[in-house]
C-alpha positions in Angstrom: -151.2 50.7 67.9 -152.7 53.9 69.0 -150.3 54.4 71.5 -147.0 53.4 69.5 -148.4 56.8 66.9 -148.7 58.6 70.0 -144.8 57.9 71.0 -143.9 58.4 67.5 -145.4 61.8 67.3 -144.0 63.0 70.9 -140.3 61.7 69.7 -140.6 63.6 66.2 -141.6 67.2 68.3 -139.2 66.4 71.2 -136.6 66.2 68.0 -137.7 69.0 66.1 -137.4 71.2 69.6 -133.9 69.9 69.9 -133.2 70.9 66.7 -134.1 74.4 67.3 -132.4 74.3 70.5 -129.0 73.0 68.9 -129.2 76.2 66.2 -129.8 78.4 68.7 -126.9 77.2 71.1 -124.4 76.4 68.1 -124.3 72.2 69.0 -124.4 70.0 66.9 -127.6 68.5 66.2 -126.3 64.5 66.2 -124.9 65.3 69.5 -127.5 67.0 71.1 -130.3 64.0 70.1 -127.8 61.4 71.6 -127.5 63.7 74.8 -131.2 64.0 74.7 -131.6 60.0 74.1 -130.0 58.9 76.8 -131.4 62.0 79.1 -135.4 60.4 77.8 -134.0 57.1 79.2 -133.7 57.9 82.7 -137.1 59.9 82.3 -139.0 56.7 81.8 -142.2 58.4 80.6 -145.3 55.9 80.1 -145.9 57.2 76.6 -142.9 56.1 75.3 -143.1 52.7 76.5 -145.1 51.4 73.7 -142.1 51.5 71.5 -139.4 48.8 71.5 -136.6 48.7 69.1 -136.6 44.9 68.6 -133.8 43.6 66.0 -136.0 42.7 63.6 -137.2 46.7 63.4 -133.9 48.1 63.3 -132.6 45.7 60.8 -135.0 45.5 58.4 -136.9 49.1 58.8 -134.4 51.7 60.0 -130.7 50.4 58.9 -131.6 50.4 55.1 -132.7 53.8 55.4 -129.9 55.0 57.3 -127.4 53.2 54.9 -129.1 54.6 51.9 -128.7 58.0 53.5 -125.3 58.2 53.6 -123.9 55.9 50.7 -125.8 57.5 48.4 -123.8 60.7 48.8 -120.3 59.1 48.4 -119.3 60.1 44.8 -117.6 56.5 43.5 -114.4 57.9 41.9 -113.7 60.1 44.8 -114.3 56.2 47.3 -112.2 54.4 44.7 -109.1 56.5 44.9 -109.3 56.1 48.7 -110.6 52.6 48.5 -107.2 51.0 49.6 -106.8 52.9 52.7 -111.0 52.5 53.5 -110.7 49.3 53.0 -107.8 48.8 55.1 -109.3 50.3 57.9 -112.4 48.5 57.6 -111.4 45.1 57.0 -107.5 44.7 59.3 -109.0 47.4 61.3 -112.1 46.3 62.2 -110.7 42.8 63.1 -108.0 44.0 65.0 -110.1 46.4 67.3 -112.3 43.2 67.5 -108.8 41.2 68.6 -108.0 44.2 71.1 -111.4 44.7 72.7 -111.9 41.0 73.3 -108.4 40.5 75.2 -108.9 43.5 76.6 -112.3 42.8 78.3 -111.2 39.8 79.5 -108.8 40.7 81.2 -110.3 44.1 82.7 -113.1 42.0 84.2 -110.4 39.1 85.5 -108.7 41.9 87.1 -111.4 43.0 88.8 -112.7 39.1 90.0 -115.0 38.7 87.4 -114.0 35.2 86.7 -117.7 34.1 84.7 -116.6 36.6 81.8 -114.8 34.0 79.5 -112.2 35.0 76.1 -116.2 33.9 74.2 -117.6 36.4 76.1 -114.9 38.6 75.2 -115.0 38.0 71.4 -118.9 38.6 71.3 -118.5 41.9 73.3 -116.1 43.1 71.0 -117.8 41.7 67.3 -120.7 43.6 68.9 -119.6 47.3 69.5 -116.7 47.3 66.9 -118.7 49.0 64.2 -118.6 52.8 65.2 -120.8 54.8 63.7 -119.1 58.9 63.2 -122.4 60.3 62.6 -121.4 63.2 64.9 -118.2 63.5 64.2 -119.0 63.6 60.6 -121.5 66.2 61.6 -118.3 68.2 64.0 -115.9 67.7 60.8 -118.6 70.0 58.6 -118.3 72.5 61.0 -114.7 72.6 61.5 -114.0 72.6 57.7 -111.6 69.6 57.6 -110.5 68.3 54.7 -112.9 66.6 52.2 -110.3 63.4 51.9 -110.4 63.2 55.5 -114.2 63.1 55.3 -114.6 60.8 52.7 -112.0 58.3 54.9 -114.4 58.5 57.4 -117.4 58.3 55.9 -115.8 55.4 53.7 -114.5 53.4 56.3 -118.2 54.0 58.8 -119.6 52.2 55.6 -118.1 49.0 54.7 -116.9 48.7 59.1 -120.3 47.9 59.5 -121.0 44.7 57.3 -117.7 43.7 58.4 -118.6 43.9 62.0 -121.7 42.0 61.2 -119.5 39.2 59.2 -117.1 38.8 62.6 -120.0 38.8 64.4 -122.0 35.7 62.4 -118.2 34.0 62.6 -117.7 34.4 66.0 -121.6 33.4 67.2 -120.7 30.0 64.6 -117.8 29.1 67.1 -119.0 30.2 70.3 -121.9 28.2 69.4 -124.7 31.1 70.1 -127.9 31.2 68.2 -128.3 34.0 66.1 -131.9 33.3 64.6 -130.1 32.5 61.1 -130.5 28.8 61.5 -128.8 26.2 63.9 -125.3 26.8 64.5 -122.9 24.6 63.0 -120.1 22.4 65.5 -117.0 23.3 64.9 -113.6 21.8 66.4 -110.3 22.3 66.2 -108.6 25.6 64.6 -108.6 24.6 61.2 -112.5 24.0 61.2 -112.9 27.2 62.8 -110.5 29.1 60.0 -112.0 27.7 57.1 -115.7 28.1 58.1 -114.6 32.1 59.2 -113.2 32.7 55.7 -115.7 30.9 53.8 -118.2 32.8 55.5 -116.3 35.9 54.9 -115.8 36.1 51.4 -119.3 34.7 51.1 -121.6 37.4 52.9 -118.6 40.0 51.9 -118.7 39.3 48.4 -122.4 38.1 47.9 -123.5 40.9 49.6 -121.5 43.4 47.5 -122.4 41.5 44.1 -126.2 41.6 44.7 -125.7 45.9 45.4 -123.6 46.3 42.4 -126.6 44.4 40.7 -129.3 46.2 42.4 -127.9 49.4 41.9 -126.9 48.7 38.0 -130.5 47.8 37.3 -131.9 50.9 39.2 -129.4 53.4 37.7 -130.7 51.8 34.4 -134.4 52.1 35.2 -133.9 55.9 37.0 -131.4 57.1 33.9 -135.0 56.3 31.4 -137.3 58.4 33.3 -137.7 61.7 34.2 -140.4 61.9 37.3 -139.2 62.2 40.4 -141.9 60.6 42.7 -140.4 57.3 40.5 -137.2 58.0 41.1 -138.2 58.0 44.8 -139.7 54.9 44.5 -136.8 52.7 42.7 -134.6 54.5 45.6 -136.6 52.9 48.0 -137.3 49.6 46.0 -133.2 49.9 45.4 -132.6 50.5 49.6 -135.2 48.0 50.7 -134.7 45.7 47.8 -130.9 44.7 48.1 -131.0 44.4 51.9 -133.5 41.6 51.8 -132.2 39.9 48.8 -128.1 39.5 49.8 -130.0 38.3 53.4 -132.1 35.7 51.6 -128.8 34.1 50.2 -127.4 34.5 53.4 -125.4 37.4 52.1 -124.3 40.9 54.1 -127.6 42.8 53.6 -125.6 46.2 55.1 -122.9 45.7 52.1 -125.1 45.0 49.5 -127.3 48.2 51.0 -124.3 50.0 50.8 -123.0 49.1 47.2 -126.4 49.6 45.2 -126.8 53.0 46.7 -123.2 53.9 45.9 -123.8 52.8 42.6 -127.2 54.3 42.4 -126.0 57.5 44.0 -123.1 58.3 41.0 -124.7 56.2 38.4 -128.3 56.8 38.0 -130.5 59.5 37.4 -128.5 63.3 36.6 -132.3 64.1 39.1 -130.6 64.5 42.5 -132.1 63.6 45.7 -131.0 67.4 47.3 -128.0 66.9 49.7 -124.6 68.6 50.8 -121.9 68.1 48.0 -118.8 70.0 47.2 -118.8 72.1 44.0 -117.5 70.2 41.3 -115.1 73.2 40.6 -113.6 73.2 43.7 -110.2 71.7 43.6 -109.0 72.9 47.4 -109.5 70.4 50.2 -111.9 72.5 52.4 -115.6 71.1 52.9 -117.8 74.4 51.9 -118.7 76.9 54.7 -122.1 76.0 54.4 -123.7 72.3 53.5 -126.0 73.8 50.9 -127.5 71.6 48.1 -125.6 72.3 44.7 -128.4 69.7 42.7 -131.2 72.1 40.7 -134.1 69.8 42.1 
């Protein structure tokens, strides 16, 4: 235990000195922690090895944070003008970059003599990697100054892609028959098996997942709109964060949607007590993010 405090404390300066170093050279600070990442994994220094990013960690510990973190910012009337063209991109698009990378694979690695690597392998490849996350290019479009519709397209679409992703990817484990640690996998033959259990399974985790948020996040804008004490309010967001993840997964719901929805919710909904974070001035009716990503909340 000792030793895993030890790596977390040596991360969280090596990160703060990265962050200094990006101000002073004018980089991005996503860019420059992912540069530094992968530069610490060649270093292999013994401290370090007492962390391991298992799934169970990054699901249930750092993704609900993360999610919280950036839907909780998305104004909902702003998303749901856009919502047709997010959703087009994260649902079509997402399967069709899933469609494209697995062909694609398959065929790179036949073309190379790589005859092991099977279309399965191909379609679990490509369920894996096709939720992109545009942290830094989210971070690239603040500098820039691009417009806030193509910001919130982005952001919108980074979103919902990934409990979509992680929907393709329980449907596609189901037919290729690989264990996922949610239960046995069931035996499916024949293309019509395999198309109704991928839609059942779609609408169910897609829709379950976003019914338990908009729950989740009703009842927390409720509770957060009836106080006025922000160390509570801090607690229902984490409750709210936390909370709907593990509930939509107990039903065997998408726990990233449902995330994703209640914050959403909570986020334009709840409490007029902001949790301080880069907005556009409500007066503002050009289509420029703001020169400067400075809090406009009165916390």
């Amino acid at each position: 235990m000792q030793n895993a405090e030890t790596a977390i404390l040596i991360l969280l300066l090596i990160a703060a000195l990265v962050g200094m170093g990006a101000l002073r050279l004018k980089l991005p600070y996503t860019v420059a922690l992912v540069l530094t990442g992968v530069g610490l994994g060649f270093l292999h220094i013994p401290e370090l090895s007492a962390l391991v990013l298992t799934p169970e960690l990054l699901m249930a510990v750092f993704l609900p944070a993360l999610l919280f973190e950036a839907a909780y910012h998305v104004e909902f009337d702003k998303f749901r003008k856009l919502g047709a063209v997010v959703l087009l991109m994260a649902v079509p698009g997402v399967l069709l970059a899933v469609a494209i990378t697995a062909f694609g694979s398959y065929a790179a690695f036949h073309l190379i003599g790589v005859d092991v690597f099977t279309l399965k392998h191909g379609f679990i490849f490509a369920s894996m990697i096709a939720a992109t996350d545009p942290i830094s290019v989210l971070a690239l479009f603040k500098t820039l100054g691009v417009t806030k519709r193509l910001y919130l397209l982005v952001e919108g679409e980074s979103l919902l892609n990934d409990g979509v992703a992680v929907v393709v990817f329980m449907i596609v484990a189901a037919v290729v028959g690989v264990q996922t640690g949610h239960g046995q996998p069931p035996q499916l033959q024949g293309f019509s098996e395999i198309a109704v259990y991928g839609i059942k399974t779609f609408f169910w985790m897609a829709l379950g997942g976003s019914v338990v948020g908009g729950m989740m996040g009703a009842l927390a804008s409720v509770l957060t709109s009836n106080v006025d004490d922000k160390l509570i309010e801090t607690s229902l967001t984490v409750v709210t964060a936390y909370g709907s993840f593990l509930l939509a997964e107990s039903f065997g719901a998408s726990g990233v949607l449902s995330t994703v929805v209640a914050c959403m919710v909570l986020g334009s909904f709840g409490s007029p007590a902001c949790l301080c974070g880069p907005a556009w001035p409500s007066s503002t009716s050009g289509s420029s993010w703001p020169s400067s990503a400075t809090p406009l909340c009165s916390c």
